[in-house]
N, C-alpha and C positions, 0 to 999 in steps of 0.2 A: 834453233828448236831442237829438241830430244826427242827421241821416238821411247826414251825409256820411263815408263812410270814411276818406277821404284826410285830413281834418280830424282824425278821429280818430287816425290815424300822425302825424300832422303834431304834433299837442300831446304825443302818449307822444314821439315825438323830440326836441321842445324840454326835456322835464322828464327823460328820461334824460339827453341833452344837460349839462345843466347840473348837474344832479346828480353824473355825470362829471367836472365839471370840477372840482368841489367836491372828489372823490376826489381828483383826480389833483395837488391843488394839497397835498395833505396827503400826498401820495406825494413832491413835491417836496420837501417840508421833511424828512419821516421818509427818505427815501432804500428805504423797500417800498412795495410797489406792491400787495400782498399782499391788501389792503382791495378789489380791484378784486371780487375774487370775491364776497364779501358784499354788494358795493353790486350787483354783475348780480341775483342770486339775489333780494335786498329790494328790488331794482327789479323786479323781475317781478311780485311781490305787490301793490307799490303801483300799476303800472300797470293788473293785471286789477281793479283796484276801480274805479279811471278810467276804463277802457273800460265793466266794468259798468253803471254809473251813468251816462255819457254815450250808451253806445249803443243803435240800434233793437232788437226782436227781443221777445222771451217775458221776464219778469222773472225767471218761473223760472229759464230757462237761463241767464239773466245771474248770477243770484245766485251756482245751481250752478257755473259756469266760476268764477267770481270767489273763490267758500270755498275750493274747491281746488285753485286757485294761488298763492290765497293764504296757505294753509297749508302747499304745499310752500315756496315762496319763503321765508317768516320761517323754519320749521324747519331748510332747508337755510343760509339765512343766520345764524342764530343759530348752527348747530353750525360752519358756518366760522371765526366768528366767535373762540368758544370754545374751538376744537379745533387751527384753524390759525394765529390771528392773533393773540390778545392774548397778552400776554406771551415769545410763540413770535419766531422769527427769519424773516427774509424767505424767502420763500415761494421754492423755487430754481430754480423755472422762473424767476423774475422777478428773481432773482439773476443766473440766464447773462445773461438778456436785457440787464440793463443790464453788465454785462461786454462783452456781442459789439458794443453800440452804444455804449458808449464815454460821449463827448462829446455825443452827438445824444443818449442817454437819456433825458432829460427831455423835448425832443422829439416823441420817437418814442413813448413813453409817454402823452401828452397822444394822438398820431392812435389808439393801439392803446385807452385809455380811451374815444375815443368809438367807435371800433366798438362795442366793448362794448356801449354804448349803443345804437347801431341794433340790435344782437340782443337786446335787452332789448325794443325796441317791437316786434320779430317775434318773439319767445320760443325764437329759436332760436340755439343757441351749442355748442360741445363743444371742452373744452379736453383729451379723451383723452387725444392724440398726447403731444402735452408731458405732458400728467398720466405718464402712464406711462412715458415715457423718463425721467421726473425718478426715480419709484418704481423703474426699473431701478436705476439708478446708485445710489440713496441707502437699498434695501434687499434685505439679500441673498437672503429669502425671497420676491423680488416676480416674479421666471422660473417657481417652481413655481406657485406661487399663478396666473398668469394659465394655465400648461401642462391646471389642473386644474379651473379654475374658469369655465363658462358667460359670457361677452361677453353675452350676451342677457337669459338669468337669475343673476346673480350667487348663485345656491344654494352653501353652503358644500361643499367637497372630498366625498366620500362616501369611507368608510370603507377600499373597496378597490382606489379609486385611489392611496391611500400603498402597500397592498401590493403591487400592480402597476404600480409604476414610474411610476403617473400615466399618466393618459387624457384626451387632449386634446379636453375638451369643449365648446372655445371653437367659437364660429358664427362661420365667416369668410363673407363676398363675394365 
């Protein structure tokens, strides 16, 4: 175990790091970039096992933090995985992106993989904004659906919000 924090970001950003680069070398050759979300999500898993086991503190709450990060990580990795990436077409937030960059794609995609990776050794990332301008453009029930459905608690539509024209139950800021 390490009593040093900094040591402990320090090695989660070497091994996201490179892991990263492992991704973004197999985004070079496939031409998607699409894999990036699988590898943040199964990097969060793998890293709360790494801080687990390397850091101070209660073993309990090491363990507890560690099962259930790690169990969202692989479930949400897995279902990316499954749902958005294999056999599926690139991913079209990551489509414009190499469109708008052109030439520097490859590039630009190597600095944007490793962010990725520093939000992986903070666990903190939200790819909304794009997630959902993609979901505007690419389907045409995705305006009702956010008009009707909670930002906060994603609870499915209620019965008579179809009948009344839809009730904006999103939580804005």
């Amino acid at each position: 175990m390490t009593g040093s924090f900094l040591a402990l970001l320090a090695l989660g950003a070497l091994l996201a790091s490179a892991a990263m680069t492992c991704l973004w070398a197999i985004q070079v050759r496939s031409r998607d970039a699409s894999h990036v979300d699988v590898g943040w999500a199964t990097g969060i898993a793998v890293l709360a096992v790494v801080y687990a086991l390397l850091a101070n503190g209660s073993a309990g709450h090491r363990v507890l933090a560690a099962g259930l990060a790690t169990i969202w990580g692989w479930r949400l990795g897995l279902y990316l995985l499954r749902d958005r990436v294999l056999g599926k077409e690139a991913d079209g937030r990551y489509r414009a992106l190499r469109e708008k960059w052109g030439a520097r794609a490859d590039r630009n995609f190597f600095l944007f993989f490793q962010f990725q990776a520093l939000f992986v050794v903070f666990f903190r990332v939200t790819g909304i904004p794009a997630t959902e301008a993609q979901a505007l453009r690419s389907r045409a029930d995705y305006a009702d659906y956010q008009r009707t459905t909670s930002v906060f608690v994603p609870l499915p539509p209620r019965a008579d919000d179809a009948r009344n024209g839809g009730l904006d139950r999103r939580v804005t800021s």
